[in-house]
N, C-alpha and C positions, 0 to 999 in steps of 0.2 A: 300295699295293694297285693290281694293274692293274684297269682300267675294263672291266666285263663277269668281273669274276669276284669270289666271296667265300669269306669264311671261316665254317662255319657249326659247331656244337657238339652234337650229338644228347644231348638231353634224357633221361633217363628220369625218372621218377613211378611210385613203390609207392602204390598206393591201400588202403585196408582198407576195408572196408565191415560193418559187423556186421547180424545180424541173430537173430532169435530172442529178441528182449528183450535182443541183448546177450549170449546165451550163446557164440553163436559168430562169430567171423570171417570173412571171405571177403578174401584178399589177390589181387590180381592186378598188372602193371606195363606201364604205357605207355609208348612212345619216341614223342619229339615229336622233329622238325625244324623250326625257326623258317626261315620267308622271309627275308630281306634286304629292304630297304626297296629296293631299286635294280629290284628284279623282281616288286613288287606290278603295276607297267602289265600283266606279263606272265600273270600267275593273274588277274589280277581277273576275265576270261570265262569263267572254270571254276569261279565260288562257288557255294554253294547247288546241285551239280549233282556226281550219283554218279559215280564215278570207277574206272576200274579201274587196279590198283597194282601193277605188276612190280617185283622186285627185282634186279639183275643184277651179277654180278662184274665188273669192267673196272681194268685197269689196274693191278692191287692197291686196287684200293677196291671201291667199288660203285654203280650206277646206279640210284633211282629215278623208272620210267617210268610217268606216270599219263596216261590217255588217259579220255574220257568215255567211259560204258557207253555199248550199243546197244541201243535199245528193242526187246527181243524178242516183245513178244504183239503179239498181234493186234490192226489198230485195232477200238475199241467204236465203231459207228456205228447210236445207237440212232434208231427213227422216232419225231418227234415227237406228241405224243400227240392235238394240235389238228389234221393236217397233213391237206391236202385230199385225200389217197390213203386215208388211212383211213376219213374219214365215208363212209357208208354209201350 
C-alpha cells in the first residue's frame, strides 16, 4: 500500500427498532465509513463538532466533503444581573 493512501469498505446496518408494545416495526439503514488509523492525527480537530457533508462524484467514485458548520445566530450577549450599569 502506498503511504498516504487506503483502502476503505462502506459499511451498511439495517437497524429495526419496534415499538407499540412490539406490534409494529420501524426499519431504517445506515452507511458507515470507517477512518484508517493513519488519518486519525487528521480528524481528531473535527470531533464533538457539527459538520456539514457534501457528497460528490469524481473520477467514477465519489468524494465526501465535510467542513465544520458556520454559526449562524446571533451572538446572546446577556447583561449581568449584579452589573454596576444596572443598579439603580
Amino acid at each position: 500500500m502506498v503511504k498516504g493512501k487506503a483502502t476503505v469498505r462502506i459499511e451498511r446496518k439495517v437497524s429495526k427498532r419496534r415499538y407499540l408494545d412490539g406490534k409494529h416495526t420501524y426499519t431504517y439503514e445506515r452507511f458507515y465509513v470507517p477512518i484508517p488509523k493513519q488519518f486519525h492525527d487528521k480528524i481528531e480537530p473535527f470531533l464533538n463538532k457539527k459538520l456539514k457533508v457534501e457528497v460528490k462524484p469524481a473520477n467514477g467514485g465519489f468524494k465526501i466533503i465535510c467542513t465544520p458548520r458556520e454559526n449562524v445566530s446571533a451572538p446572546r450577549k446577556h447583561p449581568r444581573k449584579n452589573s454596576p450599569e444596572t443598579q439603580p
